[in-house]
C-alpha positions in Angstrom: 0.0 0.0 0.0 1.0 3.7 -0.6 2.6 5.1 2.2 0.9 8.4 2.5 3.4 9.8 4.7 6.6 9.6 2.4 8.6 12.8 2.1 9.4 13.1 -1.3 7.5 14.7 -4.2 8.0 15.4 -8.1 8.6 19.0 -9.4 4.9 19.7 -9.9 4.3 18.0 -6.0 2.8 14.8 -7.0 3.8 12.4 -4.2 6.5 9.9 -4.8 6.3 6.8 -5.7 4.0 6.6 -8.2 3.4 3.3 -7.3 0.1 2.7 -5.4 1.3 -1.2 -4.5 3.7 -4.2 -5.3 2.2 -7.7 -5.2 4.6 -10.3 -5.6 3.5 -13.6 -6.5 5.2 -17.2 -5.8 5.7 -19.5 -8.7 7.2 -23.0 -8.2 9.8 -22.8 -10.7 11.6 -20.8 -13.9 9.5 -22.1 -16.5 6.3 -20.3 -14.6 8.3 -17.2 -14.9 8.7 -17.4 -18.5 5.2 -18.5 -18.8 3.8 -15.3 -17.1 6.8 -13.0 -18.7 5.8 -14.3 -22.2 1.9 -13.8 -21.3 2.1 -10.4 -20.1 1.8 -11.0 -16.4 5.0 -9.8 -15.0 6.2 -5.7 -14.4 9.0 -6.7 -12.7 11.5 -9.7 -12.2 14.6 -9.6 -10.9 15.1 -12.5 -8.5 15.0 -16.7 -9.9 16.0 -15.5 -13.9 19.7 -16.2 -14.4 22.1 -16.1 -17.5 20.6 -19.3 -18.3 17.1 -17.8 -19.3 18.5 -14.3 -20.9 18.0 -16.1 -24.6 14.4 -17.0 -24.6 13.7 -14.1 -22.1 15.3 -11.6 -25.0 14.1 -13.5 -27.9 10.2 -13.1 -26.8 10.3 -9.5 -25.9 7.8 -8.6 -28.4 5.5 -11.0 -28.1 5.1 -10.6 -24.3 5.4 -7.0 -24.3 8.3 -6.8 -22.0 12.0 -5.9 -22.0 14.9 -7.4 -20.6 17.7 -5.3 -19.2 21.1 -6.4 -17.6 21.0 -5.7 -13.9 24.2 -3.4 -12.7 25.3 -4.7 -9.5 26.8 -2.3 -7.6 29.7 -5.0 -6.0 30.9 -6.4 -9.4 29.0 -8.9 -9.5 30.2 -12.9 -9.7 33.1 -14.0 -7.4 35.1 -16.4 -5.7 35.9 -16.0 -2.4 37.6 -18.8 0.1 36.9 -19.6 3.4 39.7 -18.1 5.1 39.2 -20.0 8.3 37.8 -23.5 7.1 38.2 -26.6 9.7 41.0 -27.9 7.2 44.0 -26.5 8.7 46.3 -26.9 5.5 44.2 -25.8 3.3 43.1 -22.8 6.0 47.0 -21.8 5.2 46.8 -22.4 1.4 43.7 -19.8 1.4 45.1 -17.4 3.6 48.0 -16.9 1.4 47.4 -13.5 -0.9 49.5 -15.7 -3.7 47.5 -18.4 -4.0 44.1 -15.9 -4.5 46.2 -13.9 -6.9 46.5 -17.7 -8.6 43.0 -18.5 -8.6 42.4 -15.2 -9.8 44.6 -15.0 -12.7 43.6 -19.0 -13.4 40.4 -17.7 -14.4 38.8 -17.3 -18.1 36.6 -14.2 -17.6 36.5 -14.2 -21.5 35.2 -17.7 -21.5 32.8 -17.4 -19.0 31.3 -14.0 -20.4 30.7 -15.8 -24.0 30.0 -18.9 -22.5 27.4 -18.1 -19.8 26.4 -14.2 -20.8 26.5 -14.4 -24.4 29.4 -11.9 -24.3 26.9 -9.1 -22.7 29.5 -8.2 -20.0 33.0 -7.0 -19.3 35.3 -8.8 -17.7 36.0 -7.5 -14.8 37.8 -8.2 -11.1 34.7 -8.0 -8.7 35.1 -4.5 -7.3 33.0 -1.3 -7.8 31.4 -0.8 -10.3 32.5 2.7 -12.6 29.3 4.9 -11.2 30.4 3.8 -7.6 32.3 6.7 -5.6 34.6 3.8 -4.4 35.3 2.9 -8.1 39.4 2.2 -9.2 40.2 1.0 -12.2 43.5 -0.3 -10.8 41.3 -2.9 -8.1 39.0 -3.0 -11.4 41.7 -4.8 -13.4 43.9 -6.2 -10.6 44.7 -9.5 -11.5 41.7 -10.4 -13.6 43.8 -11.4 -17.1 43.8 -14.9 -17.8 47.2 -15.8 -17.6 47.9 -19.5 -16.4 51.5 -18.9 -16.4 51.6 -16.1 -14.0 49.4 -18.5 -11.7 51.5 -21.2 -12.3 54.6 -18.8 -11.0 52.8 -17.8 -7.8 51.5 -21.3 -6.5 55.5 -22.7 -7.2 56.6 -19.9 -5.3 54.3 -20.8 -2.6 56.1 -24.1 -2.6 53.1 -25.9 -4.3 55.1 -27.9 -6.6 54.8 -31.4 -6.3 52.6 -33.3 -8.8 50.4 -36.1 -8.2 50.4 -38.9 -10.9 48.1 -37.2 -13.0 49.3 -33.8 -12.7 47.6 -32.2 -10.1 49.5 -30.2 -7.7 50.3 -31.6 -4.3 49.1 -29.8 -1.1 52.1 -29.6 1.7 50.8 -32.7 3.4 51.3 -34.7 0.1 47.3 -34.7 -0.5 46.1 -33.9 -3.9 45.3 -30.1 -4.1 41.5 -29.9 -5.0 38.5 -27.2 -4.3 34.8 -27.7 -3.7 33.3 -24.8 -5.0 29.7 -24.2 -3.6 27.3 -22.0 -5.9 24.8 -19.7 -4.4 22.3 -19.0 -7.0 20.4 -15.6 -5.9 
């Protein structure tokens, strides 16, 4: 409901917003989103529509009378970020190591992901502000976000993260085989 005590107005004094209610309606999966997008019966949806439904979202603009637009997140959007202080002790001290998230970092596509899971829409980007954002710096912007496998490579040998298992994989200091579990979040 309108709130008819909000403080802000227009220039001719009309109170703001103009919007007199939001009704938000529960569907029980994607597919009832597109069905209501495609038939008209969506303003607004932001939250369960992912890079993943952007080409049949875009490609039925028209006939559901709707338009798509790419959400600017204020924080960069997409990242990676360890747990600093998980129960594994070595690999606590793996994480914790600036190199080996300059690594990860620079071990990372953005190219490939943009094209491959955002049809190229994006820029690749480190997660940092965004350009409109007081706190924006194009130095943090670009700071180690060019694939370059070598460079990663460099860093985890200097870490001491040389050894090899059988197949190739590097060797964590207690001779186990270095691997990540990498949990999605899909909000």
């Amino acid at each position: 409901m309108r709130n008819p005590y909000y403080w802000k107005v227009d220039p001719e004094g009309n109170q703001l917003p103009y919007i007199d209610r939001v009704t938000c309606d529960l569907v029980a999966n994607t597919e009832m989103i597109h069905l209501k997008a495609f038939s008209g019966e969506i303003d607004f949806q932001c939250r369960r529509v992912g890079g993943a439904d952007y080409t049949f979202l875009k490609e039925n603009e028209d006939k559901g009378d709707y338009q798509v637009l790419d959400w600017q997140s204020g924080n960069g959007g997409i990242l990676i970020w360890p747990n600093l202080t998980c129960k594994d002790l070595v690999l606590r001290k793996i994480f914790q190591d600036v190199r080996f998230r300059k690594a990860l970092s620079l071990a990372i596509n953005r190219e490939e992901v943009n094209e491959f899971c955002y049809q190229g829409r994006f820029e690749p980007r480190q997660a940092s502000f965004v350009s409109g954002s007081s706190y924006f710096s194009e130095e943090w912007e670009k700071a180690y976000a060019e694939y370059d496998p070598q460079r990663a490579n460099a860093f985890l040998d200097e870490m001491g993260l040389t050894k090899r298992d059988k197949e190739g994989f590097r060797l964590r200091p207690d001779g186990k085989t270095l691997s990540l579990e990498v949990l999605n979040i899909d909000g």
